[in-house]
Steps between C-alpha positions, in 0.01 A plus 500: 500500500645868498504801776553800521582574889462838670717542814645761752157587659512736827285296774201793634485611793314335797196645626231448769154311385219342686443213272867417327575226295560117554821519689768343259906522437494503135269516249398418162250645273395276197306699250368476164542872339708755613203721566396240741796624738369895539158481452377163668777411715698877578297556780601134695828509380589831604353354837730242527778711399445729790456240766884366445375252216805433212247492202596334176249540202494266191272570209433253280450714196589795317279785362101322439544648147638340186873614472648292230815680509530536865583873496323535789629296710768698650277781579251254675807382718586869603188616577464173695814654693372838552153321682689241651726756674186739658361140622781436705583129316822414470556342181259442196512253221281482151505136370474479084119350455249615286252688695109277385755215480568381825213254477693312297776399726486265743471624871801294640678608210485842624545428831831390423567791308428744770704313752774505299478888490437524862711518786365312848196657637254402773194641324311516162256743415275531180150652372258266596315358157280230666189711402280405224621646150862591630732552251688186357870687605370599784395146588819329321713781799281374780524117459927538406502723804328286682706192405829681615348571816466109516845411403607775733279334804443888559112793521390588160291807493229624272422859454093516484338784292279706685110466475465816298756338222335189455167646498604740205655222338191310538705240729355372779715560796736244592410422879166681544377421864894320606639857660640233743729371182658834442772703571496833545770723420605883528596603198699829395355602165648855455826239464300249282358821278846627457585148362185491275620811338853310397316332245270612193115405546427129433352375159145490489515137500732464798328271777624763772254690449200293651708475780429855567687770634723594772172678754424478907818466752492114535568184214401182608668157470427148521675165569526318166 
């Protein structure tokens, strides 16, 4: 297993919300694709950031693309930077799988992996992939995520795509009629925009987008 770690992240600044995130010390965000981080997650993570949270993000991947040579790996890790710094996380790290290839390794195997990357945290949050037809790294994130959480003994979060996402990806949504289930949260999305526009657009085969975009003022999480 290789990394390439991004560090040196200012924290953001703390602001005043009416429904702010799961209260939690430190934090870690397991993710599949580094365009999971802006334009899934930015929105929760720049929440977390502002309440006091110490985020730490891991991706599990590179670029979704083919990249034989890896030339673009170093300019996936800085762009990484430049979002990870308007979210307010404190440290970011991009873990050398293939992206469409996380299938094939075992859950606990990547568990271990991203504890071994991790400092301690109290907290693990992830997209959500329980719904029919997620995407295999999205659901290969999820269960690792949710195996550290185990090991850990500690919340692991799931960020839930809005309605309007899953009905334009022709998903049906996650917890339909279980608003008791959620968590809301305020989220700041000129801050999770700014991030988007670190990175170039995803591939048109990138399973961000059926999670939708960044749209209304709140994200919503569950308890995996």
């Amino acid at each position: 297993m290789r990394a390439t770690t991004v560090i040196d992240v200012a924290p953001a600044q703390g602001r005043t919300t009416t429904c702010p995130p799961p209260e939690s010390r430190r934090l870690l965000v397991v993710c599949s694709h580094p365009f999971d981080v802006t334009h899934a997650l930015g929105g929760v993570i720049a929440a977390f950031a502002a309440a006091g949270t110490v985020v730490q993000i891991v991706c599990l991947t590179h670029d979704p693309g083919p990249d034989p040579e890896r030339r673009r790996r170093p300019g996936d890790a800085a762009q990484l930077l430049q979002a990870t710094r308007l979210l307010g996380a404190r440290e970011a790290v991009l873990l050398d799988h293939g992206a469409a290839h996380l299938q094939w390794n075992p859950p606990e195997t990547l568990a271990c992996e991203l504890r071994s990357v991790a400092g301690p945290v109290d907290a693990v949050l992830t997209v959500d992939a329980r719904a029919p037809g997620a995407h295999p790294d999205l659901v290969r994130a999820m269960r690792a995520a949710r195996r550290v959480g185990a090991r850990l003994h500690c919340p692991v979060y799931g960020w839930v795509p809005g309605p309007e996402a899953a009905a334009a990806a022709g998903v049906p949504p996650l917890l339909a009629g279980r608003a008791d289930e959620m968590i809301p949260v305020d989220c700041d999305r000129a801050r999770q925009r700014a991030a988007i526009a670190c990175q170039g657009a995803p591939g048109a085969e990138d399973p961000v987008l059926s999670l939708g975009g960044a749209d209304g003022p709140r994200d919503l999480l569950t308890v995996l």
